[in-house]
N, C-alpha and C positions, 0 to 999 in steps of 0.2 A: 243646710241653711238655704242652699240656693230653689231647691224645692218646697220649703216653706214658704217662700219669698213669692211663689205662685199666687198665693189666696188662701180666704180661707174657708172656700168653700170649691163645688167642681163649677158653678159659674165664673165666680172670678176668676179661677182659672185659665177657664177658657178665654173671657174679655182677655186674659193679659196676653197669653196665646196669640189670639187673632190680632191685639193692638202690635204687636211685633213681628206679626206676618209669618208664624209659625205655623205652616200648615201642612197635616202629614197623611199615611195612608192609614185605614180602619185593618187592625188584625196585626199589626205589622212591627214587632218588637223595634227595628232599626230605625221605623221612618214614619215612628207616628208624632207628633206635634213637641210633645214631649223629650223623646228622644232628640230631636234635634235640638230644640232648648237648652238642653245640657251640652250638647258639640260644641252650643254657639257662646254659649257665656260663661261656661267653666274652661280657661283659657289650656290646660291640662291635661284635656280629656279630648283620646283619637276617635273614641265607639263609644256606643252607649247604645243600651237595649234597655226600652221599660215594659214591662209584664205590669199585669193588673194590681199588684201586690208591692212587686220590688224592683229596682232598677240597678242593672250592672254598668259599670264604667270603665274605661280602659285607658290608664295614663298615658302620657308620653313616654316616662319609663317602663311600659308591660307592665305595669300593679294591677291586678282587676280590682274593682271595687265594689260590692255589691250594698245597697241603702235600702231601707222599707222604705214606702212612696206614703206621707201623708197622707192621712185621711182624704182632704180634700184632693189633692192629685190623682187619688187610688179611686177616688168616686171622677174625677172625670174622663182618665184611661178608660173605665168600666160605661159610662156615658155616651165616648168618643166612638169607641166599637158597634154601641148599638144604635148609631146615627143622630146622636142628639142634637150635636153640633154640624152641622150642613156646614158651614161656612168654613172649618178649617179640613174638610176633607177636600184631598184631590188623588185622582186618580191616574192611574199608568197609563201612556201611551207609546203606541208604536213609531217610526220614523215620518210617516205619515199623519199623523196627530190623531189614531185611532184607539178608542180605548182596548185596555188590552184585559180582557174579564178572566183569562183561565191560564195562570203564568204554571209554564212547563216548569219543571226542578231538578 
């Protein structure tokens, strides 16, 4: 429900996104717009990774919980990646506020 609650398209999504200042990194299961979204409002949930498709969650009790992502959600993940949305991207920096384009692993 709380991903339905998005919109009902990958626009309003993203509008509600950015009206609550969720803004994440492009490629980035843990820390794209979405994913935070879910930390921040499903009060139960320590992780959360969303993929193009589906999204996993991880309760306070260690439950995983794995959801398909609406249509509309699933089309603005897929969107978000290929730069559609400018506004809710931000990018990595060093200690020095430098971007940081080629993270070691």
């Amino acid at each position: 429900m709380v991903l339905n609650a998005l919109g009902d398209n990958a626009e309003d999504v993203a509008h509600l996104l950015e009206y609550g200042g969720w803004r994440g990194l492009q490629h980035n299961l843990d820390a794209c717009p979405v994913a935070l979204y879910l930390r921040t409002v499903v009060t139960d949930v320590t992780e959360a990774q969303v993929g193009r498709k589906r999204a996993k969650v991880r309760t306070t009790d260690g439950t995983d919980v794995i959801v398909y992502l609406p249509p509309a959600v699933a089309g603005f993940v897929v969107a978000f990646d290929v730069g559609a949305y400018p506004r809710l991207i931000t990018t990595m920096t060093d200690d020095n506020g430098d971007v940081i384009d080629d993270l070691e692993r």
